[in-house]
Residue frames as a rotation matrix with the C-alpha (Angstrom) as fourth column:
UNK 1
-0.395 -0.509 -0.765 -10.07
0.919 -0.201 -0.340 -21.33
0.019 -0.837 0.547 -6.39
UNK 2
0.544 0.534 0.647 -11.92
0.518 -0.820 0.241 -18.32
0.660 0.204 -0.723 -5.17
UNK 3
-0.102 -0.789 -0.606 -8.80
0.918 -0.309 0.248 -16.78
-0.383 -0.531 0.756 -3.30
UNK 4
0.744 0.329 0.582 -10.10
0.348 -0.934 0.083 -12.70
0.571 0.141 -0.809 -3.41
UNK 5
0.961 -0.218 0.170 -6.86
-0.273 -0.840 0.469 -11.93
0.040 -0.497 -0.867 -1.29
UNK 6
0.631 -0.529 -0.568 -3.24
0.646 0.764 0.006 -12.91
0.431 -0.371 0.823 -0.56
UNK 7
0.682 -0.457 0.571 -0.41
-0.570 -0.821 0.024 -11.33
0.458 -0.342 -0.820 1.75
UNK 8
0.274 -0.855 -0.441 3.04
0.436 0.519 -0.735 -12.17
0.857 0.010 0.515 3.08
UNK 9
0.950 0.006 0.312 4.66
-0.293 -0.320 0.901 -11.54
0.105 -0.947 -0.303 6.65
UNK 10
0.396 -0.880 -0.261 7.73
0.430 0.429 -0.794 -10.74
0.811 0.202 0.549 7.72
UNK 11
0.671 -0.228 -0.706 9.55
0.727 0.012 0.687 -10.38
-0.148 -0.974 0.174 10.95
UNK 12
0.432 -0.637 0.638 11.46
0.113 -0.664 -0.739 -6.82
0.895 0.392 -0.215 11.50
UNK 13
-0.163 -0.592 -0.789 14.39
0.980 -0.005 -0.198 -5.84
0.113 -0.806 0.581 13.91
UNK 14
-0.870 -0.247 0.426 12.80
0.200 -0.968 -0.153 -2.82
0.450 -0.048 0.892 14.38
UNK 15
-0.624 0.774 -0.107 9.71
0.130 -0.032 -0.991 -1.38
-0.770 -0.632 -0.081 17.02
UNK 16
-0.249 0.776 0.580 6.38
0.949 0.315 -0.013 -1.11
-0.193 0.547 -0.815 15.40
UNK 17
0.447 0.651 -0.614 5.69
0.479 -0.753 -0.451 1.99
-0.756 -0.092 -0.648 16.18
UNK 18
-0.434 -0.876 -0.210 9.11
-0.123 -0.173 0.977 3.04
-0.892 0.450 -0.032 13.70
UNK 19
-0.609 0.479 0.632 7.14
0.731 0.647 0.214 0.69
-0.307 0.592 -0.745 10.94
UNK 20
0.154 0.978 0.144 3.94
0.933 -0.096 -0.346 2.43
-0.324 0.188 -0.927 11.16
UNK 21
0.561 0.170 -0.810 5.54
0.170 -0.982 -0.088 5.86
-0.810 -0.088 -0.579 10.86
UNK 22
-0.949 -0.289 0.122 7.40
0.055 0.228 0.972 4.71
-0.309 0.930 -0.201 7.02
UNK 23
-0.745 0.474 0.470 4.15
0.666 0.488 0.563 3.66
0.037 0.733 -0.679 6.24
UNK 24
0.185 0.909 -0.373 2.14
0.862 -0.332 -0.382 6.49
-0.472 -0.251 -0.845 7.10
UNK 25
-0.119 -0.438 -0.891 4.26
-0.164 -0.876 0.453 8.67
-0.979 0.200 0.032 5.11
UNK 26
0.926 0.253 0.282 3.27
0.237 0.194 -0.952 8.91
-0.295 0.948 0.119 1.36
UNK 27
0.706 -0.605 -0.369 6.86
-0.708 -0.597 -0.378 10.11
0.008 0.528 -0.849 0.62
UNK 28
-0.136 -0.740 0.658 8.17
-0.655 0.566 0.501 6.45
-0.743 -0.363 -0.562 1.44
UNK 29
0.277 0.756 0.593 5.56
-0.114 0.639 -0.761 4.67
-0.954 0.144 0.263 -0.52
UNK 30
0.763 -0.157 -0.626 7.46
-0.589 0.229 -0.775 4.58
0.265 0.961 0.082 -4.37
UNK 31
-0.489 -0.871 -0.044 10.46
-0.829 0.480 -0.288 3.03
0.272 -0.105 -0.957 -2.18
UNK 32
-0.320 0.308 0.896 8.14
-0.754 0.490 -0.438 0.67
-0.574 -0.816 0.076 -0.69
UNK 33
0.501 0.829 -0.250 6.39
-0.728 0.248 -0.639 -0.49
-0.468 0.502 0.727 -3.86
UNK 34
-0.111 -0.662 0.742 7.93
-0.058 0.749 0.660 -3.98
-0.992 0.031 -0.122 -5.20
UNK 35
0.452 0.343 0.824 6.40
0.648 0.509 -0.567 -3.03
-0.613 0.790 0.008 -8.60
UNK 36
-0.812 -0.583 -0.001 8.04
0.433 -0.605 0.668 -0.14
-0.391 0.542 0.744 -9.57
UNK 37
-0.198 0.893 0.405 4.75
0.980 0.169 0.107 1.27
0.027 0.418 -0.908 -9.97
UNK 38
0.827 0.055 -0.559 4.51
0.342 -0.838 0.425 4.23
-0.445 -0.543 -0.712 -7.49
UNK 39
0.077 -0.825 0.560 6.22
0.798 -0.286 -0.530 7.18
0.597 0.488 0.637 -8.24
UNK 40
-0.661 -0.371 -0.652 5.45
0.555 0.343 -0.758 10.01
0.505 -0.863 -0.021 -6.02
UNK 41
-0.355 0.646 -0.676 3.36
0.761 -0.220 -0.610 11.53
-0.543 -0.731 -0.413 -3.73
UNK 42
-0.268 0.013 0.963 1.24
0.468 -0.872 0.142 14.07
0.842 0.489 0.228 -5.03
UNK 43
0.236 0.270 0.933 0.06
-0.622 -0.696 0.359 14.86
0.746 -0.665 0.004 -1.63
UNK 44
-0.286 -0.952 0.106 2.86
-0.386 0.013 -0.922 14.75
0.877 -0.305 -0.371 1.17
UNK 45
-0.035 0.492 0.870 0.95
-0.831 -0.498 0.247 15.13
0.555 -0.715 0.426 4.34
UNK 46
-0.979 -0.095 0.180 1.36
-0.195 0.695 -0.692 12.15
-0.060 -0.713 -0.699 7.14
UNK 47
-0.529 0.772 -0.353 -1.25
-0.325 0.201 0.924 9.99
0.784 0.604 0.144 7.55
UNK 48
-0.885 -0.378 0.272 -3.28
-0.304 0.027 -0.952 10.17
0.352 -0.926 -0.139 10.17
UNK 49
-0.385 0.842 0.378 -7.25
-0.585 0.094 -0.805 9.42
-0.714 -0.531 0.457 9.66
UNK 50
-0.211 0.773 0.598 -9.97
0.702 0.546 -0.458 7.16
-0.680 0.323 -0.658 8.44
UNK 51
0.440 0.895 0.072 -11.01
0.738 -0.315 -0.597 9.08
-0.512 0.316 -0.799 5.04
UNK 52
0.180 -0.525 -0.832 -8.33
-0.052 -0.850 0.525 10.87
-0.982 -0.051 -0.180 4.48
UNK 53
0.905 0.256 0.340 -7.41
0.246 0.335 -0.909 11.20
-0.346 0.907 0.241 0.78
UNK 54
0.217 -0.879 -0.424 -3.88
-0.587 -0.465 0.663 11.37
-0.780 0.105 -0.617 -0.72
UNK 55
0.956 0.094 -0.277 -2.72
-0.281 0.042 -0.959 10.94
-0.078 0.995 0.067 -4.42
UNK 56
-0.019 -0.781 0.624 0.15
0.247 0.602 0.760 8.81
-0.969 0.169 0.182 -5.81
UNK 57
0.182 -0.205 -0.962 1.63
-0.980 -0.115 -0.161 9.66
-0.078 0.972 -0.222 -9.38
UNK 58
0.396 -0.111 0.912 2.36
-0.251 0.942 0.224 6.13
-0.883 -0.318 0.345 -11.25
UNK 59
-0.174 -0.302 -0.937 3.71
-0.982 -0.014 0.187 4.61
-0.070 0.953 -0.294 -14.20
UNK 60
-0.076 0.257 0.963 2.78
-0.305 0.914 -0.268 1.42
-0.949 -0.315 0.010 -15.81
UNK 61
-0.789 -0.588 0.178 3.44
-0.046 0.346 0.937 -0.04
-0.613 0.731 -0.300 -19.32
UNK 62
-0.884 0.399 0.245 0.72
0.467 0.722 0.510 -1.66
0.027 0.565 -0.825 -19.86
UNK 63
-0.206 0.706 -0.677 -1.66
0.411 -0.566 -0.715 1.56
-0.888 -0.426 -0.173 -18.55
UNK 64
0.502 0.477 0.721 -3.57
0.824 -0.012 -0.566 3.27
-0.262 0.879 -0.400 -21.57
UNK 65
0.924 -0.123 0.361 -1.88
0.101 -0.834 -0.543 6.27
0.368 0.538 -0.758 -20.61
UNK 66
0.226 -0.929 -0.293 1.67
0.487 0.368 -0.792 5.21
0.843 0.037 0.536 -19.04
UNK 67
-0.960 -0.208 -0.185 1.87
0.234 -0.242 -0.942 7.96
0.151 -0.948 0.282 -16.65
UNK 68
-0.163 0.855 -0.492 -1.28
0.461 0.507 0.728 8.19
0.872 -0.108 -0.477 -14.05
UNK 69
-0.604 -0.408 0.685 -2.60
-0.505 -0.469 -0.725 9.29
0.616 -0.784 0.077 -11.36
UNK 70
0.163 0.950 -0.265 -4.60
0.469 0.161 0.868 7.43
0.868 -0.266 -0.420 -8.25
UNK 71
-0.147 0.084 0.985 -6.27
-0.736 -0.675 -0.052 8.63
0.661 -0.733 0.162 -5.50
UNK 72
-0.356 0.383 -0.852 -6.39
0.514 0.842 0.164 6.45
0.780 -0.380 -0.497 -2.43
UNK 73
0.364 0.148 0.920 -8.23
-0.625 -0.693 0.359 6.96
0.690 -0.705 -0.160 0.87
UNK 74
-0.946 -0.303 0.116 -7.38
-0.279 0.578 -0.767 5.33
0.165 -0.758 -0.631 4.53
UNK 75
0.092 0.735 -0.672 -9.79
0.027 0.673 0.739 2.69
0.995 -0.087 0.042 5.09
UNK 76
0.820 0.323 -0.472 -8.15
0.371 0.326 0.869 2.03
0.435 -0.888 0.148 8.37
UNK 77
0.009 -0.914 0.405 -5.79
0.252 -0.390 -0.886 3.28
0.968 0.110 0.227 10.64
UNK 78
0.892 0.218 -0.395 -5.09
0.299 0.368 0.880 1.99
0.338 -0.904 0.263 14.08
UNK 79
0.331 -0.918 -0.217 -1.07
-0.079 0.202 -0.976 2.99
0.940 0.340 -0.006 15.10
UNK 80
-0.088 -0.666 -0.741 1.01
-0.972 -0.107 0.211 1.80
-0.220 0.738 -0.638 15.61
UNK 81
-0.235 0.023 0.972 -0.84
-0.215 0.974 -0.075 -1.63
-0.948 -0.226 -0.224 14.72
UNK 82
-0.334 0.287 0.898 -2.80
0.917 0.317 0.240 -1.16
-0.216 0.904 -0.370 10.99
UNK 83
-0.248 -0.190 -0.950 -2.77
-0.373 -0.886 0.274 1.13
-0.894 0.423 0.149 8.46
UNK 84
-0.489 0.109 0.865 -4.57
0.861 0.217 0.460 0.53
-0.138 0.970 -0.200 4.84
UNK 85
-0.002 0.540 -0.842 -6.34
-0.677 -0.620 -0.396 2.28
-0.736 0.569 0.367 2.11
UNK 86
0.443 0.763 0.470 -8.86
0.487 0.236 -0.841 1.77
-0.753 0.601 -0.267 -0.74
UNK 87
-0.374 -0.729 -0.574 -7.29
0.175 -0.663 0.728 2.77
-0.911 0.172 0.375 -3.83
UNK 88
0.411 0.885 0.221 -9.28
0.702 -0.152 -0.696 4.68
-0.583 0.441 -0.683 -6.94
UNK 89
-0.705 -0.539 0.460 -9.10
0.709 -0.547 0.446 7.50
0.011 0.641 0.768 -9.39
UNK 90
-0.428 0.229 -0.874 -10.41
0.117 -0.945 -0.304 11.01
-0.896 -0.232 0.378 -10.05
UNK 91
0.267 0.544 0.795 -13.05
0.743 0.409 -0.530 10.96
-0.613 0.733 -0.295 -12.87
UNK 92
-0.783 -0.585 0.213 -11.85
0.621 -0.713 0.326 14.25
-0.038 0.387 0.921 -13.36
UNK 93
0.061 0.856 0.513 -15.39
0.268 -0.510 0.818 16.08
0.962 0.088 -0.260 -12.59
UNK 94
-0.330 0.119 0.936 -14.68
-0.765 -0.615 -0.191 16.07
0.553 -0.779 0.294 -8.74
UNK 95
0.836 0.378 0.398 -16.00
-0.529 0.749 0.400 12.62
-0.147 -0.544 0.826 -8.26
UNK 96
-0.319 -0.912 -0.257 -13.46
-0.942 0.336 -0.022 9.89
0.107 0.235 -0.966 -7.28
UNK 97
0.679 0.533 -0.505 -14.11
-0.590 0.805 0.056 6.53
0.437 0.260 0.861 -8.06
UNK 98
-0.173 -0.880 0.443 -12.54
-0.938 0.284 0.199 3.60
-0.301 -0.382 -0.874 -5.78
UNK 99
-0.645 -0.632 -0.429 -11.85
-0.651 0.749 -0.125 0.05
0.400 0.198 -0.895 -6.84
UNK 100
0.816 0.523 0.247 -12.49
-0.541 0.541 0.644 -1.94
0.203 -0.659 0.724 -3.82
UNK 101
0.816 -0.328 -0.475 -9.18
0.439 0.888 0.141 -3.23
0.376 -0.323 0.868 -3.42
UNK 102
0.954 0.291 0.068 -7.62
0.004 -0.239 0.971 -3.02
0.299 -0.926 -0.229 -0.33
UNK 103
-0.092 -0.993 -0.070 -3.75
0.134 0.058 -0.989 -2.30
0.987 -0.101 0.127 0.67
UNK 104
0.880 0.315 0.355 -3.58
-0.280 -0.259 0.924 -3.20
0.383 -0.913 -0.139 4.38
UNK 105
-0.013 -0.726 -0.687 -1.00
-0.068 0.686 -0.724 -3.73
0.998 0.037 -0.058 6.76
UNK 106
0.875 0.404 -0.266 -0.66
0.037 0.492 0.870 -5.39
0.482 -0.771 0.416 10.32
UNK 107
-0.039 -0.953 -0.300 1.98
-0.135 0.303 -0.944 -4.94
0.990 0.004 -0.140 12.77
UNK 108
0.942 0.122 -0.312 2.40
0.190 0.571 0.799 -7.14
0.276 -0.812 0.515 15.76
UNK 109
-0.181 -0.943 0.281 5.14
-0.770 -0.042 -0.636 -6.78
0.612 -0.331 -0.718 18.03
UNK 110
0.671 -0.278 -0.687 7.09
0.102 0.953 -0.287 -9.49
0.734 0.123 0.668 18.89
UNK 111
0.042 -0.854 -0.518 9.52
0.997 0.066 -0.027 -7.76
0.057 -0.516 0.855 21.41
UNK 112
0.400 0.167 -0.901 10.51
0.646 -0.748 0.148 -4.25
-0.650 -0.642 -0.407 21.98
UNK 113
-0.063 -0.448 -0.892 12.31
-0.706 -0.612 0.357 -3.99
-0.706 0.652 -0.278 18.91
UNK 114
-0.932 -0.249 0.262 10.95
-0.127 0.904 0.408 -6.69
-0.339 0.347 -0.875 16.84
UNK 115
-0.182 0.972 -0.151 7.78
-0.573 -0.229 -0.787 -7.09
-0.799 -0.057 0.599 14.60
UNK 116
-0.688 -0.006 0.726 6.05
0.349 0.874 0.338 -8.73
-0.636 0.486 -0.599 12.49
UNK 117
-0.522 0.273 -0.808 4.52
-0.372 -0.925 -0.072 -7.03
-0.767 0.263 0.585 9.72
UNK 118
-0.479 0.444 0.757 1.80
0.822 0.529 0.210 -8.77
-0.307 0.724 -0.618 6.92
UNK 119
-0.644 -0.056 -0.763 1.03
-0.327 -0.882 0.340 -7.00
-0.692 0.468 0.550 4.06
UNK 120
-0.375 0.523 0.766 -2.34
0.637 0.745 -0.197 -8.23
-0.674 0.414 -0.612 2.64
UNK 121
-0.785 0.502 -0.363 -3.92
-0.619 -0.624 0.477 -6.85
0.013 0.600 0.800 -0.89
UNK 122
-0.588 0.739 0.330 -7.27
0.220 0.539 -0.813 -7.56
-0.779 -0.405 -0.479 -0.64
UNK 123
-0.854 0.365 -0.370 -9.69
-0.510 -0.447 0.735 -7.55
0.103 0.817 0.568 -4.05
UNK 124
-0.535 0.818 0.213 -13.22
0.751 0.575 -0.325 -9.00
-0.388 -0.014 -0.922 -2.55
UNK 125
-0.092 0.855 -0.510 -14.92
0.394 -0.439 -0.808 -5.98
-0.915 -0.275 -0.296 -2.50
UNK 126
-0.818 -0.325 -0.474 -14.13
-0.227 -0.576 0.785 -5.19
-0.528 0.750 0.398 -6.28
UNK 127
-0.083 0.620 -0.780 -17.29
-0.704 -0.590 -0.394 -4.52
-0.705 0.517 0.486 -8.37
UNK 128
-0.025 0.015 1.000 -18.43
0.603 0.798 0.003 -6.75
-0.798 0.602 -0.029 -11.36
UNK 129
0.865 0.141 0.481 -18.36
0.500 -0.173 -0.849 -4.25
-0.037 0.975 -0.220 -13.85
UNK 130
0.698 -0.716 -0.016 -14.89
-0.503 -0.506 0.701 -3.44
-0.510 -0.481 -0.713 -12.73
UNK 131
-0.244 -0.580 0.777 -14.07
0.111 0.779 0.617 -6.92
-0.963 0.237 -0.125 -12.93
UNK 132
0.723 0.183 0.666 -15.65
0.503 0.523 -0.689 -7.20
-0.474 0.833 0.286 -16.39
UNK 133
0.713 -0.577 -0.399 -12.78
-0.701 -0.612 -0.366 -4.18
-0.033 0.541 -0.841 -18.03
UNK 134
0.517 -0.688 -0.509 -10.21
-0.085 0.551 -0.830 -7.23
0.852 0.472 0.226 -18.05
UNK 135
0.037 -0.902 0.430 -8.06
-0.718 -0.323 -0.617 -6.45
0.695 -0.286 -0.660 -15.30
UNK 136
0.163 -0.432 -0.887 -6.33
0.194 0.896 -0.400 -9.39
0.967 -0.107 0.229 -13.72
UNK 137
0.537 -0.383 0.751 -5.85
-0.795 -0.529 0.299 -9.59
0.283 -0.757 -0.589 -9.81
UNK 138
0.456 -0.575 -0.679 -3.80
0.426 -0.529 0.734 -9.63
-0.781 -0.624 0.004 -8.28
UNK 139
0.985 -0.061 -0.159 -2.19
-0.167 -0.162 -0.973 -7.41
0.033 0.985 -0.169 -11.39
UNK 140
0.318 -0.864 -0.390 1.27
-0.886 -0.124 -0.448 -8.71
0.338 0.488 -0.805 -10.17
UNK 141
0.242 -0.358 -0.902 3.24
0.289 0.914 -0.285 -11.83
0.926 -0.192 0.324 -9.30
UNK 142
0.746 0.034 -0.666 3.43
0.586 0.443 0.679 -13.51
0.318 -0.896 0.310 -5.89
UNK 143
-0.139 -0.950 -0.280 6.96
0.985 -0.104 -0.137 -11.84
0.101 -0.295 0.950 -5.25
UNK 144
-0.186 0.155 0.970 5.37
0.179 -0.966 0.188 -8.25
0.966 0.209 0.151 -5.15
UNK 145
0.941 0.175 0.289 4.01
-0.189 -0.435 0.880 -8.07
0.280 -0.883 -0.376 -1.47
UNK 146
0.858 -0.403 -0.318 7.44
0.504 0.542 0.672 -9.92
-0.098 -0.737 0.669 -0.41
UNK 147
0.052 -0.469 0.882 9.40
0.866 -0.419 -0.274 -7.67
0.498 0.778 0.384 -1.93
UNK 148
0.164 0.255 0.953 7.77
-0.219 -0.933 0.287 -4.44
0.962 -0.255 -0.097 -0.47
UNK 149
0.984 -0.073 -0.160 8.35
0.163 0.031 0.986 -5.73
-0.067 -0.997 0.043 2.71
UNK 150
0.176 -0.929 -0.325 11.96
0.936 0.055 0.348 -6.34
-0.305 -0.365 0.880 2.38
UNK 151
-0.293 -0.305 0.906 11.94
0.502 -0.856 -0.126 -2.41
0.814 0.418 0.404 0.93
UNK 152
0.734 0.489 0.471 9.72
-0.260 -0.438 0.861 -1.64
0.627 -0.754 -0.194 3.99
UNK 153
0.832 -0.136 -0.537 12.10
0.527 0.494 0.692 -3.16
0.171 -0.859 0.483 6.28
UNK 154
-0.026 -0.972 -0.234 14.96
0.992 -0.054 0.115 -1.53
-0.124 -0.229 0.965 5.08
UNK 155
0.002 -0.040 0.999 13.57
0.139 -0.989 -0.040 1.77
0.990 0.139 0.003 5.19
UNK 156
0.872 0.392 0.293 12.39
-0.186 -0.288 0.939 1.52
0.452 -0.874 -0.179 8.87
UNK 157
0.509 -0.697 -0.504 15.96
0.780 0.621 -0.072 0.19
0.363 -0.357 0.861 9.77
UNK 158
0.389 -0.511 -0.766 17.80
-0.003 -0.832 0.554 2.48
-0.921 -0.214 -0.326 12.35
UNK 159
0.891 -0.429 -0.149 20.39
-0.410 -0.620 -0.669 4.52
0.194 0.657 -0.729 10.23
UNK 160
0.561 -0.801 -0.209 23.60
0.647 0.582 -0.493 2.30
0.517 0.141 0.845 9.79
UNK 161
0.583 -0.782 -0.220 26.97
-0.206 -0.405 0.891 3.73
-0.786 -0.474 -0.397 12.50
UNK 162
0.860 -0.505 -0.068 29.61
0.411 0.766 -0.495 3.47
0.302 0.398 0.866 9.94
C-alpha cells in the first residue's frame, strides 16, 4: 500500500466562515490537536497569507528533546474554504527546514450554518533522507485527525445560553 495521505470529514452545525476563523488562529491550535502534541503558539498573529510563518511550542515523549519547537508556514489559504501549512524546524542558524508534510483543511458548506470540514495530513512530498531518520507516518493512530475535528467542532460552536 502506497497510501502517502489520509484524512477524515465531518459535518458541523456551524457556518464555515466561523470554522475557518478557529483555524486561522494559532492560539486554538493545542485545543485542536488530538495528540496532545501542540502546546502553544509562539507566534499569536491570525493567519492570513501564503508564506506566512508561525511557531508552535510541542511536547512529545518519544522526541530527543521532549520539549520542541516547529516552525510551520501556510501553504494555502483560501477563506473561508482551505487553510493548510507545511510544517518544519529552525536549524537554529536562520535557516528553517520543512518536512513536506502537509496539514490541510477543506470546508464546504452544506447550508448556512452547516459544514463539512476534512482534515487531510498529507506526507507525499516528504524527502528520502527524511524518510531514512526512522520516522513513521503518519506518526499517530487513525483516531488523531477524527479527534481534532470533534475538538475543532467544539471550539467553533456558538457559545452555549445557559
Amino acid at each position: 500500500m502506497n497510501q502517502e495521505s489520509v484524512n477524515a470529514t465531518l459535518t458541523f452545525a456551524v457556518p464555515a466562515a466561523r470554522v475557518f476563523a478557529v483555524l486561522a488562529d494559532p492560539t486554538t491550535h493545542a485545543a485542536i490537536d488530538g495528540t496532545g502534541w501542540v502546546q502553544e503558539p509562539a507566534d499569536r498573529a491570525p493567519l492570513t497569507e501564503v508564506g506566512q510563518i508561525f511557531r508552535m511550542d510541542m511536547y512529545h515523549s518519544d522526541h530527543p528533546d521532549g520539549d520542541y519547537q516547529v516552525v510551520n508556514r501556510v501553504e494555502m489559504i483560501d477563506p473561508p474554504r482551505t487553510i493548510g501549512w507545511v510544517t518544519g524546524t529552525d536549524k537554529g542558524d536562520g535557516q528553517l527546514e520543512f518536512g513536506g508534510w502537509i496539514w490541510r483543511y477543506d470546508l464546504t458548506p452544506t447550508g448556512p450554518s452547516e459544514t463539512e470540514v476534512t482534515l487531510t495530513y498529507d506526507w507525499s512530498a516528504v524527502p528520502q533522507y527524511i524518510r531514512d531518520r526512522g520516522i513513521r507516518f503518519p506518526p499517530f493512530g487513525p483516531e488523531h485527525l477524527i479527534n481534532s475535528l470533534h475538538h475543532l467542532a467544539e471550539l467553533a460552536a456558538p457559545a452555549s445560553h445557559v
